[in-house]
MIGU-692471 format. One record per residue (C-alpha): residue number from 0; x, y, z. Coordinates in nm, 3 decimals. Example, Ala and Ser with C-alpha at 12.3 -4.5 7.8 and 13.67 -1.06 7.14 Angstrom:
! MIGU-692471
> 0,1.230,-0.450,0.780
> 1,1.367,-0.106,0.714
//
This chain:
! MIGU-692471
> 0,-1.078,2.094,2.452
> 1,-1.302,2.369,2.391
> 2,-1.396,2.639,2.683
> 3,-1.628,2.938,2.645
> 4,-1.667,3.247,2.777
> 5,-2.000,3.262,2.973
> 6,-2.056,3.637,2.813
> 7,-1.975,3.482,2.505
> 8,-1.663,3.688,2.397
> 9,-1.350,3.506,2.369
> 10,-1.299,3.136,2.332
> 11,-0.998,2.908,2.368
> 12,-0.864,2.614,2.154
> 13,-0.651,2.384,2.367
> 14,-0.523,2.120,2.190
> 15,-0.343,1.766,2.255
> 16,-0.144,1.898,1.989
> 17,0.207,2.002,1.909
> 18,0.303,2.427,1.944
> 19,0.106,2.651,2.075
> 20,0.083,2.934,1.831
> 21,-0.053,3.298,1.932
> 22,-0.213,3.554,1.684
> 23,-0.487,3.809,1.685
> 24,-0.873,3.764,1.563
> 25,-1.151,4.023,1.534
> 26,-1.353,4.096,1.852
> 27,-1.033,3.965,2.118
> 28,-0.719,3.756,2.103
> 29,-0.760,3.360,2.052
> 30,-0.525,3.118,2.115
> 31,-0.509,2.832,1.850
> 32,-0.292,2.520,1.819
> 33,-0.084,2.408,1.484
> 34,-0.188,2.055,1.362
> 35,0.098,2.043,1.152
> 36,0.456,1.959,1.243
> 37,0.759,2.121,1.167
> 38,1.007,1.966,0.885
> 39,1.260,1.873,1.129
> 40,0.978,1.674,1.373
> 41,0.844,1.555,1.070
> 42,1.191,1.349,0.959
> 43,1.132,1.273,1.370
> 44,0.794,1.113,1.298
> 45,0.963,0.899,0.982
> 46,1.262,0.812,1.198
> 47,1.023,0.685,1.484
> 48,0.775,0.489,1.204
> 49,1.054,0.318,1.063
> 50,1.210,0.197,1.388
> 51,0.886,0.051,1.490
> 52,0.828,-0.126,1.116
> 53,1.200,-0.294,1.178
> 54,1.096,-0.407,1.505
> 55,0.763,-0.571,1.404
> 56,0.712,-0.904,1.319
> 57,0.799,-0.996,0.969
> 58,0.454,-1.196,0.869
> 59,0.249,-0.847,1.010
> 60,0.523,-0.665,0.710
> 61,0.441,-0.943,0.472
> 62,0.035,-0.930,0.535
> 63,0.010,-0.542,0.553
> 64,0.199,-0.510,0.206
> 65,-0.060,-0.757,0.074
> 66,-0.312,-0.560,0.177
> 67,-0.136,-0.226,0.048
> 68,-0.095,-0.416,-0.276
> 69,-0.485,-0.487,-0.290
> 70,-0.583,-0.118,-0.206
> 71,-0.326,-0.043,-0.469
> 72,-0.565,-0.197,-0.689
> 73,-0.899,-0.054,-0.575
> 74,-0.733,0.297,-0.655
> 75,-0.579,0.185,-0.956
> 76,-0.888,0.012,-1.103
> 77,-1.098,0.352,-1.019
> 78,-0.871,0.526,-1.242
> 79,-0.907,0.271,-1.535
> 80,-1.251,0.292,-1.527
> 81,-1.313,0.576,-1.517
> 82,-1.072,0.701,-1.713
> 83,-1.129,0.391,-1.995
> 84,-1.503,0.440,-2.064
> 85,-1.503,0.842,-2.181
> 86,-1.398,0.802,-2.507
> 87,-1.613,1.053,-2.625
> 88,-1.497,1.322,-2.394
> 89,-1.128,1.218,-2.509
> 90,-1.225,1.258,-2.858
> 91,-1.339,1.624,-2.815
> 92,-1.084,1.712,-2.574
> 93,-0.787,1.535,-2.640
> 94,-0.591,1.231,-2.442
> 95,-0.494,1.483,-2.177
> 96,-0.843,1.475,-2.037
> 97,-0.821,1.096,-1.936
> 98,-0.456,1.148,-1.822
> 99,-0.584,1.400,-1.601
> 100,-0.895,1.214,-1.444
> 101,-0.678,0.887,-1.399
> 102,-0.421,1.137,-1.193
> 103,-0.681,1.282,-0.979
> 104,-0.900,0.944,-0.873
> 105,-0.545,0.765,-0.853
> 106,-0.440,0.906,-0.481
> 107,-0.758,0.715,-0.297
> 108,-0.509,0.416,-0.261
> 109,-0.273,0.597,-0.060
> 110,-0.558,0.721,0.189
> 111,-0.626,0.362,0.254
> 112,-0.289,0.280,0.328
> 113,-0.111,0.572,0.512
> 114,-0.381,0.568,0.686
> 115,-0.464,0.185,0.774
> 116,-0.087,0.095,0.870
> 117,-0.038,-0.120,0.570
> 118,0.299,-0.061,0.396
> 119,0.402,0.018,0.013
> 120,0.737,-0.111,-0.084
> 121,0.830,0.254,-0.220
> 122,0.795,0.455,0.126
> 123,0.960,0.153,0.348
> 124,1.255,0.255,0.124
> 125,1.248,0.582,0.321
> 126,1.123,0.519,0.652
> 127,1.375,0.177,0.741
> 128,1.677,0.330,0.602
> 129,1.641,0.656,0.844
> 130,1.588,0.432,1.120
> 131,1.924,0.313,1.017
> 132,2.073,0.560,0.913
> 133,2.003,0.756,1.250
> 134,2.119,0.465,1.455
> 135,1.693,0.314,1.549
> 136,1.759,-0.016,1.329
> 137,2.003,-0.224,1.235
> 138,2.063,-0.303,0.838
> 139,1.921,-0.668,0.822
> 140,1.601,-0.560,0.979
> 141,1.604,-0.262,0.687
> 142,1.664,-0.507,0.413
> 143,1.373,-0.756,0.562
> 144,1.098,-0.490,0.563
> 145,1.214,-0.387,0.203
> 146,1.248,-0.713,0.033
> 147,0.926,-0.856,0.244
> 148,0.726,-0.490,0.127
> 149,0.832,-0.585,-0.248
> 150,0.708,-0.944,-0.211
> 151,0.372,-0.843,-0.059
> 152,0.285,-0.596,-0.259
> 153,0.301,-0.784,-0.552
> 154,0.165,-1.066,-0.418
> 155,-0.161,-0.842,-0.312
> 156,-0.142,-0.679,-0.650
> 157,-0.180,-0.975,-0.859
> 158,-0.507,-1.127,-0.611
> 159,-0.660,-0.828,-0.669
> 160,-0.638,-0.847,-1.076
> 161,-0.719,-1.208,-1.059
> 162,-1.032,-1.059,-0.819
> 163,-1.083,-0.784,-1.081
> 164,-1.105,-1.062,-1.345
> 165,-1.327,-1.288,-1.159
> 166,-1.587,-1.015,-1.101
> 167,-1.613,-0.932,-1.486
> 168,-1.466,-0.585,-1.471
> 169,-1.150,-0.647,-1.682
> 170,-1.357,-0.555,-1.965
> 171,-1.454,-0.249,-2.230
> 172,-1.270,0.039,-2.172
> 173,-1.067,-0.101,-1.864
> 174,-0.959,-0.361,-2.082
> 175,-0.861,-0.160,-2.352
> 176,-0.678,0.091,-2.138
> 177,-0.509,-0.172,-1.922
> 178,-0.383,-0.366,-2.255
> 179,-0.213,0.008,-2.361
> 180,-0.114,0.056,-2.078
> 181,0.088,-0.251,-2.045
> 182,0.208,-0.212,-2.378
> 183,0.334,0.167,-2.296
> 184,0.502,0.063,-1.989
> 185,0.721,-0.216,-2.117
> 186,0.808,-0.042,-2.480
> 187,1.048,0.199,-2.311
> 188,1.440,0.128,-2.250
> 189,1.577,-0.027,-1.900
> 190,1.745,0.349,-1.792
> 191,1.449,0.545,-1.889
> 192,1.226,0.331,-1.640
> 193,1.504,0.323,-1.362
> 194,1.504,0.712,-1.415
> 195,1.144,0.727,-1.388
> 196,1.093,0.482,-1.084
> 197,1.405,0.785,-0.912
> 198,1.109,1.099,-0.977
> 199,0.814,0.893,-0.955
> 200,0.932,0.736,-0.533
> 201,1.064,1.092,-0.464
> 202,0.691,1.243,-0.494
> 203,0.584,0.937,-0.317
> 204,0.770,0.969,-0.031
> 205,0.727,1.345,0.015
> 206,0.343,1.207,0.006
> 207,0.440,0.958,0.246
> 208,0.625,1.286,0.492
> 209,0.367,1.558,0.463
> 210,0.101,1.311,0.540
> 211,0.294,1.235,0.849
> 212,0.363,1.618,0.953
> 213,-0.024,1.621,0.919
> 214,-0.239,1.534,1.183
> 215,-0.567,1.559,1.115
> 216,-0.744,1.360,0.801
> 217,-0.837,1.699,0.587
> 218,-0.460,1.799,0.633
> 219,-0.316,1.423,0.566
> 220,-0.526,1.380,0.261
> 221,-0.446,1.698,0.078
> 222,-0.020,1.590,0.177
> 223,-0.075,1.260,-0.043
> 224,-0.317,1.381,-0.338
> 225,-0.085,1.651,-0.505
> 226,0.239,1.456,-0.464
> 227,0.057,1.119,-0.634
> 228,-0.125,1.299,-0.891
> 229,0.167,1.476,-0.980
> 230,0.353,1.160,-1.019
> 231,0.056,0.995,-1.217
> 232,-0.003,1.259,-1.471
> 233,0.427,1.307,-1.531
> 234,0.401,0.920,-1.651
> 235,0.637,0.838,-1.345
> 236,0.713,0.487,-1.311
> 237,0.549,0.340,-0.942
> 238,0.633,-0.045,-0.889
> 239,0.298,-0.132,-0.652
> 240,0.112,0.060,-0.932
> 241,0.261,-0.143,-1.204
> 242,0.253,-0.450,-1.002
> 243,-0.162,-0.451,-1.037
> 244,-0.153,-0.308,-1.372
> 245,0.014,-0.489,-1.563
> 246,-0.092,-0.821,-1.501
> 247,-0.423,-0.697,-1.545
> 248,-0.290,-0.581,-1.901
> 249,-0.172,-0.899,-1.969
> 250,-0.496,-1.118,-1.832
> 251,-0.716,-0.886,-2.105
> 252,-0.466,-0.921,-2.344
> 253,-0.489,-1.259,-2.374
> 254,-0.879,-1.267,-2.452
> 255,-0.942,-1.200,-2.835
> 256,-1.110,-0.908,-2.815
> 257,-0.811,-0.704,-2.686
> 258,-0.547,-0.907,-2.829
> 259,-0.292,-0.703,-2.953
> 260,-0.014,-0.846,-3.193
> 261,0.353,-0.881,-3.019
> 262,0.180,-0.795,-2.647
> 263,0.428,-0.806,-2.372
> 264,0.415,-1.102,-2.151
> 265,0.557,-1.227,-1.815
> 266,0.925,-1.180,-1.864
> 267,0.870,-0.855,-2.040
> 268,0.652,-0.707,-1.763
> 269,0.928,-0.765,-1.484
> 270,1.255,-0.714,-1.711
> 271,1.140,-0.368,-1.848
> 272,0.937,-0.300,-1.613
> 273,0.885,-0.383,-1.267
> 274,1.263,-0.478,-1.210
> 275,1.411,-0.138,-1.331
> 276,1.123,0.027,-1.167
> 277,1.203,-0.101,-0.819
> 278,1.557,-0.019,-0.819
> 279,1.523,0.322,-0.960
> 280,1.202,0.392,-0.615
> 281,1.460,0.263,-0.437
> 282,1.751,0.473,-0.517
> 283,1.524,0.757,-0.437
> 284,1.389,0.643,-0.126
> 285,1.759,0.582,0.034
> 286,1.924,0.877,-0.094
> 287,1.762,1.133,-0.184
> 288,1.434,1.148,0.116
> 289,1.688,0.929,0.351
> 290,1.971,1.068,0.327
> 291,1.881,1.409,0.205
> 292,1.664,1.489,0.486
> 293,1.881,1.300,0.729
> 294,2.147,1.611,0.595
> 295,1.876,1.816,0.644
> 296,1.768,1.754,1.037
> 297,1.964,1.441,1.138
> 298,2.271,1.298,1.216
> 299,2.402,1.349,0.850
> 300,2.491,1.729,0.936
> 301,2.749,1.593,1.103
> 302,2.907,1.452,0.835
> 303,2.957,1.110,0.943
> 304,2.678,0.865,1.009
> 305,2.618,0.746,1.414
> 306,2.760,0.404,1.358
> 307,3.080,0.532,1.310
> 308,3.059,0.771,1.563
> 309,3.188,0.701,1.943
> 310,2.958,0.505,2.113
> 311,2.821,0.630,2.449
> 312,2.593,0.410,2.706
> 313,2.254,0.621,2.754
> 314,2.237,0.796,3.075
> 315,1.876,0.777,3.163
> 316,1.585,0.561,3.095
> 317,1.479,0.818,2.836
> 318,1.768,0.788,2.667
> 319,1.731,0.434,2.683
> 320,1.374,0.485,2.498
> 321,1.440,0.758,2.257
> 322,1.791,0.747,2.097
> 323,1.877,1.116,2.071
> 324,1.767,1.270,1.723
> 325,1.868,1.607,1.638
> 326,1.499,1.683,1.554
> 327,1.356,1.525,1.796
> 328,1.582,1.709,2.050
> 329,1.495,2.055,1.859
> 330,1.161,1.984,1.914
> 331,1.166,1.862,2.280
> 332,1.389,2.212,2.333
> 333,1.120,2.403,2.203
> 334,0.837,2.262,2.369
> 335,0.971,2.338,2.708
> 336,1.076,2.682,2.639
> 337,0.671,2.710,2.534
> 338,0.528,2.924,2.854
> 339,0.222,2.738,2.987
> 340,-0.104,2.836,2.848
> 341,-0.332,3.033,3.117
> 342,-0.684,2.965,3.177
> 343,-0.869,3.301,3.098
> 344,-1.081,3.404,3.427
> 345,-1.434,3.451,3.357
> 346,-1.579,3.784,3.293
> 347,-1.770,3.996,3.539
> 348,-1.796,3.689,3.782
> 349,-1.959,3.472,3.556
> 350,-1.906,3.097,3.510
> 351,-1.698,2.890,3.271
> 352,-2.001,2.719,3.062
> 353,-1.946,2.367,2.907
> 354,-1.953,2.311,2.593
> 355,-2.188,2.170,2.345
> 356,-2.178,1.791,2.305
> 357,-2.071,1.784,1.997
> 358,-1.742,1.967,2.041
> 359,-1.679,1.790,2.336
> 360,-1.318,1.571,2.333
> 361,-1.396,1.209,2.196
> 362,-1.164,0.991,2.429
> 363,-1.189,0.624,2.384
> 364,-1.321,0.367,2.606
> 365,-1.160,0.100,2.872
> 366,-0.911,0.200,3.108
> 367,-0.584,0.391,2.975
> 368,-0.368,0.073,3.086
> 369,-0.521,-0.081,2.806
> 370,-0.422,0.127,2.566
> 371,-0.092,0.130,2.326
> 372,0.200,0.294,2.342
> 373,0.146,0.531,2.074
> 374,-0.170,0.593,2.206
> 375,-0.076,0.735,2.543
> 376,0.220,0.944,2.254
> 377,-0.112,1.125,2.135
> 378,-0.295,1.167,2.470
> 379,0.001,1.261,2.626
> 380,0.205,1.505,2.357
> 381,0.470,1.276,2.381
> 382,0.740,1.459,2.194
> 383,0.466,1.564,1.942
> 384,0.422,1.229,1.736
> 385,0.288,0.933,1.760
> 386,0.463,0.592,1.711
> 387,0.282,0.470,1.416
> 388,0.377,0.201,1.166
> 389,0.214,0.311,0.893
> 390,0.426,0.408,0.551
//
């Protein structure tokens, strides 16, 4: 909420948001709020977004990974044409210039998702196992969301190249480039794809955890575009990414004017491909963002994981509601040792004057019994995330 000074000298930011954080500005002090979490609250945020995806119903996991897969494939089909029909450009200035423009346009899919709540098979490998890992899920649920996340993805990916095929844009240069890039994907050996799959889900997930340390849009979208385009341009190996590509490869390879001899079919696509690439997003996903960062700020400093530890029933309702998290209890710690912020008096007896419209608070309509959960989290700086489902 915005407040000015009616003389006009000092103004105050006073945010729904996280830690209050003081410094110093030219013409008077200002007091400002951090939209960005801390790494330990962060891990807190993926801990809480993977509880909530093992709790949900397992046809909402199934139809938001179709829907990932299919925004996989708006991003992904961007890049190709783009990056297909500047041949000329490429001829002057080499093949890195189309490498680099399919890298930069690439990172629009994961907007759509992290930001709609759908869910990519690669960060549900990060999100479900810390659940579990911190004691918020139990290991069936984890497996569900994972193997239902794989299923839907692909299952999105491919309606969306049969889509892309219907509408007559699996031709030209996105032909061309899809039909190479099928061919480049599925001409490498089984370890070399596992390997990549391991460097190209560790990028993804740390897109995945500084968009949710983020909270506002500017901040979310810059945590996802230099992880994914770094992952792109590297020729790391991403299983939704693949899962639209290359049967859009194959469906242009099969017309004669892109037919290449000894093409890779089917079989090929998911034995050198898809298959290694899954296991080797998983691996990264579950061990090193899971249980790294579980080391890092959770129970793993401890050396042993909760569900070997001594069981003890929760004292409170609170308890009852939040399972105790070493970050989360950090953060909860450090919020209340946060002195309150004072309301600045107004100057020589003047008036507090509102503020402009336009920088007024937005708060949605209908009465606040109506609202979510996670909703009220926001409103309410409940522990300074939200309970979102998004991944």
């Amino acid at each position: 909420l915005w407040h000015f000074d009616a003389a006009g000298g000092e103004q105050k930011l006073q945010s729904v948001l996280h830690e209050h954080i003081q410094f110093g500005a030219m013409g008077g002090g200002t007091t400002a709020t951090s939209i960005v979490l801390g790494p330990g609250e962060g891990y807190a945020a993926i801990v809480d977004k993977g509880e909530q995806l093992c709790k949900a119903e397992k046809i909402q996991i199934f139809m938001l990974s179709v829907y990932a897969g299919g925004y996989i494939g708006f991003g992904a089909l961007l890049s190709l044409t783009i990056s297909g029909n500047i041949d000329g450009t490429v001829m002057i200035h080499g093949n890195g210039v189309s490498g680099y423009i399919y890298a930069v346009l690439f990172p629009v899919n994961l907007l759509f998702i992290l930001l709609s709540g759908c869910i990519l098979y690669t960060g549900a490998t990060f999100t479900t196992p810390a659940a579990w890992i911190e004691g918020r899920a139990n290991i069936v649920d984890v497996a569900s969301v994972i193997i239902i996340a794989w299923i839907g993805n692909i299952v999105g990916s491919v309606i969306f190249a049969l889509l892309t095929e219907a509408c007559g844009l699996n031709e030209g240069g996105v032909a061309r480039l899809a039909v190479s890039v099928l061919q480049s994907k599925t001409s490498k050996g089984f370890g070399e794809i596992l390997l990549r799959g391991i460097g190209c889900n560790w990028l993804v997930c740390m897109a995945v955890y500084l968009c949710s340390m983020a909270q506002d849009m500017t901040g979310k979208y810059v945590g996802i575009v230099f992880p994914i385009s770094t992952f792109v341009a590297c020729g790391f190996e991403h299983y939704p990414a693949n899962a639209y590509a290359l049967p859009l490869g194959y469906i242009a390879s099969l017309k004669d004017d892109y037919k290449v001899e000894g093409s890779a079919g089917i079989g090929e696509a998911f034995g050198l491909n898809l298959i290694p690439c899954s296991i080797g997003n998983l691996i990264a996903g579950v061990f090193i963002m899971a249980c790294g960062f579980s080391y890092f700020f959770g129970s793993l400093r401890d050396g042993v994981l909760v569900h070997f530890k001594k069981r003890q029933q929760p004292q409170t309702q609170e308890e009852k509601e939040y399972p105790s998290l070493t970050a989360v209890e950090n953060f909860r710690t450090q919020g209340e040792a946060l002195p309150p912020v004072a309301e600045q008096a107004p100057q020589d007896g003047g008036t507090t004057a509102e503020p402009p419209t336009e920088m007024r608070r937005q708060v949605s309509p209908g009465p606040i019994a109506d609202r979510p959960n996670w909703v009220q989290a926001i409103a309410h700086n409940d522990h300074g995330f939200a309970r979102t489902v998004s991944c």
